[in-house]
N, C-alpha and C positions, 0 to 999 in steps of 0.2 A: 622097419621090420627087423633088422639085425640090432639094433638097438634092445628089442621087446628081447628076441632071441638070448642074447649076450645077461640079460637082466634074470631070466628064466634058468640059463646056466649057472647063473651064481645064486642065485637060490636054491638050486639042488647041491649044491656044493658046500663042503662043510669048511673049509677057508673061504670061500664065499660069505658067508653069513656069519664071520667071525670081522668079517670086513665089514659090514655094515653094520653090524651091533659099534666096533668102534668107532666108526666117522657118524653114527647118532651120539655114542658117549660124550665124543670129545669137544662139544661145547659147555657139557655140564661138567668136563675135569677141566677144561680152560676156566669157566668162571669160578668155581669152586678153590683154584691155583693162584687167581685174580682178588678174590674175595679175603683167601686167606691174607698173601701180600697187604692187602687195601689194611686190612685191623690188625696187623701187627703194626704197621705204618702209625697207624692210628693210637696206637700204645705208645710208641717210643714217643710220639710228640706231646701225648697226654701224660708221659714221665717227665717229660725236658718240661712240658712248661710247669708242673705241679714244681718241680726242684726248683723253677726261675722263683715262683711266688713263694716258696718255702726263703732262699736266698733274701728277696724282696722285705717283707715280714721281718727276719732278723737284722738287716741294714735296718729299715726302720725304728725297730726297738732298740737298737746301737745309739742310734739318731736320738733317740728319746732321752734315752740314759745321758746323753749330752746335753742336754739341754736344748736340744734344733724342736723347733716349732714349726715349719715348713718341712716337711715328709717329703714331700714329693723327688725334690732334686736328689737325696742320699737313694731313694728307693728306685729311681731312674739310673743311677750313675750306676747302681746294682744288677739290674736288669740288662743294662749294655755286657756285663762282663758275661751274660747268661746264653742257653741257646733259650730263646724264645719263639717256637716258628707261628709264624703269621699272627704276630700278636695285634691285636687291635684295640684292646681296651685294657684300662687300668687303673684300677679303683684303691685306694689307697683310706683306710677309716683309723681313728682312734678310738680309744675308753677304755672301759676296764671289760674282762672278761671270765666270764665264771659261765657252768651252762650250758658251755658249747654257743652264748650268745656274747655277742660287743655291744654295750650299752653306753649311753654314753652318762649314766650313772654309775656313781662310787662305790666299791664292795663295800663301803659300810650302810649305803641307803639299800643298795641289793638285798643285804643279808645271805650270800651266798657263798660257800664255802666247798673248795675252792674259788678264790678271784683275785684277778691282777690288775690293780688297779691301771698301771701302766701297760696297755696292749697294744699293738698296731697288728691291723688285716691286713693283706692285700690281696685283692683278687684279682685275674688274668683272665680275658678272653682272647682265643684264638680263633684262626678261620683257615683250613687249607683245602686243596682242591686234590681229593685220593681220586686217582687213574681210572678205575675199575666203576666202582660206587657212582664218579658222579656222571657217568654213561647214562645212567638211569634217572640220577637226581635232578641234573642238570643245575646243579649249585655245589658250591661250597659247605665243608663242615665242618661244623660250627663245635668246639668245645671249651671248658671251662676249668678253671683249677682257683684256690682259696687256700691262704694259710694264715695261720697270728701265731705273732710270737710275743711275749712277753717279758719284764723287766720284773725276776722272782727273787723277791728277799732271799738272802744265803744267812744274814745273821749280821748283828750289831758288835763292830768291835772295837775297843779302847786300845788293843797294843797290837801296832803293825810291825813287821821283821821284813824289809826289804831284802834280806838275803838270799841268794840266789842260788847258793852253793851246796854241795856233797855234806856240809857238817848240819848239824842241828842249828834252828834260825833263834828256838825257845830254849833258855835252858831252867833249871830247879834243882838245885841240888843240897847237901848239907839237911838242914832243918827250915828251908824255906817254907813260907806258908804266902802261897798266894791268892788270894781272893778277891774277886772280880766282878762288877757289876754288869759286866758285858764279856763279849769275845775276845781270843787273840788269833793271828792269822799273822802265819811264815808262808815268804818264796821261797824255802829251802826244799830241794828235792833229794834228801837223804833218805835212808832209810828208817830212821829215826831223829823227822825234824823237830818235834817237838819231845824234848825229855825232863822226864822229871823221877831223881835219884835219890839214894839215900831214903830219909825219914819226912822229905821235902811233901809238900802239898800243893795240885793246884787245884781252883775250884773255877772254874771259869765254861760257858758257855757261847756259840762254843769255840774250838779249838779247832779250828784248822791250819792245810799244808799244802803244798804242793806235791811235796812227798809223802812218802809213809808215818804214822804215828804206831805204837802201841799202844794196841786196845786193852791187853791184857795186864799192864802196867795199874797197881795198887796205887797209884800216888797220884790219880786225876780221880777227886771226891765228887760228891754232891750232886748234882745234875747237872755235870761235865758232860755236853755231846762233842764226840769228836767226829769231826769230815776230814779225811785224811781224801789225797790226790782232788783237791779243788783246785777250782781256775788259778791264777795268779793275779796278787793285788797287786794292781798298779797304786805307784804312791798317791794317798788320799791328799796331801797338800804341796802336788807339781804345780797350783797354780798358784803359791806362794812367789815372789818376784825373787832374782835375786838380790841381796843386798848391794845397793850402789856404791863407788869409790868412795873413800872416806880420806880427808885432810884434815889438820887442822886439829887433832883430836888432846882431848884432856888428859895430863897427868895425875890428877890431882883425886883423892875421894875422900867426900867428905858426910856427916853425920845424915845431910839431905842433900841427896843427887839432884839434877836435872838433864834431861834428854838430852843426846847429842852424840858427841865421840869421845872413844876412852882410848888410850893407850894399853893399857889393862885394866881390870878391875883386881887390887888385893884386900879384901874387906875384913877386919878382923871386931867390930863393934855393933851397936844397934844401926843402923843406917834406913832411910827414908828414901824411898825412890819417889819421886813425882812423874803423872800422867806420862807416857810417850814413850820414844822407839831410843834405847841405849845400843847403841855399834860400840862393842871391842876389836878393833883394828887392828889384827895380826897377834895382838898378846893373850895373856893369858884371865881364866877366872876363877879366882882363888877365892873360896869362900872358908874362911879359919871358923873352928873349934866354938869360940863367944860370937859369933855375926848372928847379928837378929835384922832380917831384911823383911822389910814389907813394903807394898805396892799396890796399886790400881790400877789396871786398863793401861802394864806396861807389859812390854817387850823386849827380854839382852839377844842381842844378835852377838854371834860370834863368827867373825871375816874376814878379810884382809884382803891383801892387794891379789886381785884375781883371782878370791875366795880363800888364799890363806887362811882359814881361821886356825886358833891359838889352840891349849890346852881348855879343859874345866878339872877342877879339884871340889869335891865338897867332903871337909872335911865331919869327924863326927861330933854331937854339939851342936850345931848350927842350925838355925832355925828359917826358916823359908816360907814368907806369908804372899805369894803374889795372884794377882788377876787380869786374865789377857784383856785385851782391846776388846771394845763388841764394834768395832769399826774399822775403817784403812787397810793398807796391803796387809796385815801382819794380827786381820782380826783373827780370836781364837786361840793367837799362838804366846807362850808364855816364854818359852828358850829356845831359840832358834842356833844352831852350825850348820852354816851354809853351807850346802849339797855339794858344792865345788872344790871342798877341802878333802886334802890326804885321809883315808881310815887310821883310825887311834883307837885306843880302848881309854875308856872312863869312868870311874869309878865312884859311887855315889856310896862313902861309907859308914857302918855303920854308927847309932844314936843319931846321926841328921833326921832333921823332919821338917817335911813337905808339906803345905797348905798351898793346893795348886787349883786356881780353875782357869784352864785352857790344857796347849797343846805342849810338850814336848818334843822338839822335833828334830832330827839328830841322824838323815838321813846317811852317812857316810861314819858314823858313828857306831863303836861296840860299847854298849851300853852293859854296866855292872851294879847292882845296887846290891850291896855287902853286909852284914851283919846283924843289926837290930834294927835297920833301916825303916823310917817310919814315913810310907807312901800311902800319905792318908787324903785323899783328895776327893773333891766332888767336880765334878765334868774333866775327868786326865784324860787326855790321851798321850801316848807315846809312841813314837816311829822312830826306831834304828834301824840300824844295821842285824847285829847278833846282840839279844835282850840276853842277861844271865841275872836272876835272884838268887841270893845268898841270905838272905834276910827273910823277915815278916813284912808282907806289904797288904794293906786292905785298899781299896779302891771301889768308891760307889762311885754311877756313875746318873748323877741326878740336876741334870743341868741347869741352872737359874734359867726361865725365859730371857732371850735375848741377850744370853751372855756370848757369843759367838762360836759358841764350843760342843759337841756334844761327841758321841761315838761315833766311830764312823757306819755307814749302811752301807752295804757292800751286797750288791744284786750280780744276778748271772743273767743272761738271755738264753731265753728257749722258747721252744716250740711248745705251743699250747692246743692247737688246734688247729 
């Protein structure tokens, strides 16, 4: 009876029935405070795990771009470093990708455009148990995230500039005329790394930096594309060995060489190189005014004790007929200075002329090619330090099959889908 009473009092009562309107509301402001909690919860894990498979995806295309054939272990080693909550599945695919689809045919049988030939998916399932939700559900939930990344042509290039520095990695200046069957690409992060001055020309596609280029510069002709602030090129021939200790080596040169060790090379006549790997150990390579050098399937290393390597001179005059190895550690490469020697500048001057098919490669090297300089090659590439023309150089870049040489392909990873 006081019960009913008490109940009839608070219904005539205007804080009475502000009291009860509340304790009816406040299961539906509890669930509603619950529900919200529950999918915000549900967002941040459906972020962490999209980022984990995002992550995933580009390890793998990393992986690719290596040469790894086994995904799994790089895309797993990737995942640990992730939040991933409650993940439970993890699917890992290859092929190319064009469409928004991963096929496990080639963008040329697709015919679709865009497509990557080299892609990896990964996709993530998760499972977590939200507070609120699974009162009701009495399970777990369940969500999903998918990413691909792929391995995207940047461009084909013939002249690499490992330089790292504040100066210009390209230079052009005077009345150079450079022209190119392929790309050039600088680590230089200047403001103007690649330049080209004066009445100089370069025509090359395309040109990239790490730093800035000038766009508005008149002296990149033709269908010169420039990418100014790209990735950086890692040296395309670190997997060159270095050259091993050298004893024992040859004073001597004469009209026909053969492979082995030199003490220097000073060449001033016609001379014959036969097949194989020539080490200059510590000296120099003096190539005089009348030297007429020609060669097959050789390679001059330039090295010495602990990678000392020497000088090179070539003077103007001199004629240069060689073709690299299409085999062994040194396939590809035509003049090697070993990576381990002090920086030098060197000077390649002018009337010399080049008949090159392979690599120049001259990592620790500032490379100068001077005056009427005739860099007339079919498959060149060159890698220095700081590249400078002063001269006329043409360069196609049209590789014989299986000659071990070609430009290098240089990809980025990214996100595709």
């Amino acid at each position: 009876m006081r019960l009913l009473k008490w109940l009839y009092r608070l219904r005539r009562s205007e804080r009475g029935n502000v009291l009860i309107v509340g304790a009816a509301s406040m299961p539906l402001l509890i669930g509603s405070a619950a529900l919200a909690v529950d999918t915000i919860q549900l967002s941040l894990w459906k972020r962490q795990l999209q980022r984990a498979a995002d992550s995933g995806a580009i390890a793998g295309a990393y992986a690719v771009g290596q040469g790894i054939d086994e995904l799994d272990e790089p895309v797993d080693r990737d995942l640990e470093k992730n939040d991933h909550p409650g993940l439970s599945g993890v699917a890992v695919a290859t092929g190319s990708y064009g469409a928004k689809t991963l096929s496990n045919d080639d963008c040329d049988t697709r015919g679709i455009t865009p497509c990557f030939d080299r892609a990896v998916q990964v996709s993530l399932t998760a499972q977590r148990t939200l507070p609120f939700i699974s009162i009701f559900t009495n399970s777990a939930s369940h969500f999903n995230a998918k990413a691909t990344a792929a391995l995207v042509d940047e461009g084909e290039y013939c002249v690499v500039s490992l330089y790292q520095g504040t100066s210009a990695g390209i230079v052009a200046n005077g009345n150079a005329n450079v022209k190119l069957g392929c790309g050039m690409i600088t680590n230089a992060r200047s403001d103007s790394s690649v330049t080209a001055g004066g009445s100089s020309q370069i025509e090359a596609s395309p040109i990239a930096a790490v730093g800035d280029i000038d766009g508005e510069s008149q002296n990149f002709v033709g269908d010169t594309v420039l990418k100014p602030h790209t990735v950086p090129q890692a040296d395309p021939l670190a997997h060159i060995p270095d050259p091993p200790p050298q004893t024992g080596c040859n004073k001597q040169v004469g009209a026909i060489m053969g492979p082995g060790c030199y003490a220097s090379m000073d060449i001033k006549g016609p001379v014959t190189l036969e097949p194989g790997v020539y080490y200059i150990n510590g000296g120099d390579l003096t190539i005089n005014a009348q030297a007429r050098i020609t060669g097959e399937n050789v390679t001059i290393v330039m090295t010495g004790p602990n990678g000392d390597a020497g000088d090179i001179q070539i003077n103007g005059g001199a004629e240069i007929d060689l073709t690299a190895p299409t085999s062994g550690d040194y396939k590809g490469v035509v003049l090697y200075r070993d990576r381990r020697a002090d920086v030098i500048d060197v000077k390649f001057n002018g009337g010399a002329g080049f008949d090159f098919t392979g690599a120049i490669y001259m990592p620790t090297t500032n490379l100068e090619m001077l005056g009427n300089f005739a860099l007339n090659a079919q498959c060149l590439q060159l890698v220095g330090r700081i590249l400078t023309f002063k001269g006329t150089a043409e360069i196609e870049n049209n590789c014989p099959p299986a000659s071990g040489a070609s430009a290098f392909r240089t990809s980025v990873v990214r996100l595709v889908g």
